[in-house]
N, C-alpha and C positions, 0 to 999 in steps of 0.2 A: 795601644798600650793601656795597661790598668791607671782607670781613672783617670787618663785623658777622654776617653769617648767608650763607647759600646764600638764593638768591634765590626754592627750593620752599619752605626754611623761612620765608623774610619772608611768602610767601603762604600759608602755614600757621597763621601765627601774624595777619595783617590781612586778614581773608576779608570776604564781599563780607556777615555777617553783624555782625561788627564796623563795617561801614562803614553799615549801617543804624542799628546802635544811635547810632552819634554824629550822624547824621543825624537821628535822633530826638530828642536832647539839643540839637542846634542849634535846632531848632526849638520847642526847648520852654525856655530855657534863654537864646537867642544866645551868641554867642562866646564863653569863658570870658576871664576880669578878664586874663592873660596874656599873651594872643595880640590883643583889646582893646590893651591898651598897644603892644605892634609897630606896630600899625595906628594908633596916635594918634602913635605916633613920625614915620612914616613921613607921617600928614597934614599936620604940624607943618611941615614941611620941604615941605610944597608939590608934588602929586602928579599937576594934572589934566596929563593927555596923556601920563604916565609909562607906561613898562614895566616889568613883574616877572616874580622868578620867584620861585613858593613851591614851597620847596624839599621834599620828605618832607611833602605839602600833603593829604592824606589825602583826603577829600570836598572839599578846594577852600575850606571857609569862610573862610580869611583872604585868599586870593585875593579874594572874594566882597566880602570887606570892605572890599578895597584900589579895586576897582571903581566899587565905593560911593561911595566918597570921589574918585574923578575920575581913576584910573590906567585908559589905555587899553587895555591887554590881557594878561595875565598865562598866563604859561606855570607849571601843574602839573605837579612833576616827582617822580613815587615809584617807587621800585622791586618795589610790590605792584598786580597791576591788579586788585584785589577790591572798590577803591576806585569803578572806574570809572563804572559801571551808576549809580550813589549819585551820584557826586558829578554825571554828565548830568541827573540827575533837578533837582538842587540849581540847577544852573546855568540849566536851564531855565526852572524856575519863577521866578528872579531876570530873567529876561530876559537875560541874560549871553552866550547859549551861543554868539554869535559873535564874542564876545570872552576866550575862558576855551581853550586849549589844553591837555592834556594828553599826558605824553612818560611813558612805561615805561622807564626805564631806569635804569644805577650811574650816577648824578650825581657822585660822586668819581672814577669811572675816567672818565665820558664825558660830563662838564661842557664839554668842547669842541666836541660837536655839535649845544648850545644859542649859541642868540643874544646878543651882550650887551644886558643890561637894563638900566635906570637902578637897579632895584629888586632886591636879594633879601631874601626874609624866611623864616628858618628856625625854626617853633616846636614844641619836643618832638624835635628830630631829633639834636642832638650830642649827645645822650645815649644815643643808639643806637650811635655808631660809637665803633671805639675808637681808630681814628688822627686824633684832630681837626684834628691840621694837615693834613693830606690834603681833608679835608673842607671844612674854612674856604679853604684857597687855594684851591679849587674855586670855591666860593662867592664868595670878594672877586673873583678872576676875571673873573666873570662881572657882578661889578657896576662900574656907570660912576660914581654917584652913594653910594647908601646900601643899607647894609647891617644888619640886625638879627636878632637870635636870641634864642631862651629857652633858659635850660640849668637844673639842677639846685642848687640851694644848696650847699657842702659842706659838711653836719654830721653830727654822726654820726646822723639820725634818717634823713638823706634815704641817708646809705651805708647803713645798717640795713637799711633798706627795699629798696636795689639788692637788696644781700646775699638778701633774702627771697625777691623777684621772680625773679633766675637761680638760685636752689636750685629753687625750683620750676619754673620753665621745665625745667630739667637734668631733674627726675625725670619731664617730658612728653616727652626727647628731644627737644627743639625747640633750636635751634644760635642764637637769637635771646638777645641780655644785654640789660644795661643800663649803663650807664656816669657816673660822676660823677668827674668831669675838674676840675682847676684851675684857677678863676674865671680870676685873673690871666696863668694858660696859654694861654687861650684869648683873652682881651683884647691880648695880647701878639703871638698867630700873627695876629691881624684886622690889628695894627699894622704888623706888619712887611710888611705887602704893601700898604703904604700909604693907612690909614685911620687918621682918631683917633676915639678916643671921644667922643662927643657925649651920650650920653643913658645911665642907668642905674637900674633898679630892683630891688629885692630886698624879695621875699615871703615866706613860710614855707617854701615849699618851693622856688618856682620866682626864676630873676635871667632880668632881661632885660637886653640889653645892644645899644644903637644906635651906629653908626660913619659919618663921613660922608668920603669920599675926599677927604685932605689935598691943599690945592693944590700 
């Protein structure tokens, strides 16, 4: 994503061995309780024949998910293709793979050469960038209906933890952070491009947060 990393270091840091191990995890594991909830938000509100897009979608699972549940076809959008080889593999075996697109590219600079969807769902990805409004109006954009995302709790256990994560990144040289951004910041930039809040949860570490486009 712009000005989260250079795009050698997004692939640096999300290699097509990363993309295994979570592929491993899904299948041994399914979806974690997080990304789970996006996807019960999103069924809730009624999905079959829907479009999405999951956005920073890594192997595809919540895509996979949204499928599942009766949305017609969902475009995969990340800025690392280490993902790729994994998530065909994933997609395949679901039966999916003529319904599952994947798009390489900045989703905040070049969210206007996707489609709109009824759908976007962003889970683990605003914590990546550091311009969230950049990011979100990309995202509400792009969606006609509903929009949902996971971010970061703020306390000081889950800032700790950033803190920990980009020291060490920094001594890899790798140009890749993390970010923990202002719950209500981000509830606030969803609003102002005309969504309200519909739906919310908060875990230990992770909030999710559902908007459904104000009439």
């Amino acid at each position: 994503m712009t000005g989260c990393c250079s795009g050698h270091s997004y692939d640096e840091f999300f290699t097509e061995k990363v993309a295994r191990r979570d592929a491993r995890l899904l299948r041994r594991r399914g979806l974690d309780a997080t990304a789970r909830r996006i996807a019960r938000f999103v069924a809730r509100r009624g999905i079959p024949g829907a479009t999405a897009l999951d956005v920073g979608g890594g192997v595809g699972a919540l895509g996979l998910e949204l499928i599942k549940g009766g949305a017609a076809r969902v475009v995969t959008v990340e800025l690392s293709s280490g993902y790729d080889e994994v998530a065909g593999e994933l997609a395949r075996a679901e039966g999916a793979a003529d319904r599952v697109e994947r798009r390489v590219l900045d989703f905040a600079a070049q969210a206007g050469e996707l489609p709109l969807v009824d759908v976007v769902v962003m889970h683990r990805v605003v914590c990546c960038y550091p311009d969230y409004e950049t990011l979100l109006g990309a995202a509400a954009g792009r969606a006609t209906r509903l929009l949902a995302f996971s971010f970061p709790r703020e306390t000081w256990w889950t800032r700790f933890g950033s803190l920990i994560a980009n020291a060490a990144l920094g001594l890899r040289r790798c140009d890749f952070r993390s970010f923990v951004h202002p719950p209500a910041a981000l509830i606030a930039t969803v609003e102002a491009h005309g969504f309200q809040l519909a739906y919310e949860h908060e875990g230990a570490l992770w909030r999710v947060a559902g908007f459904e486009r104000a009439a």
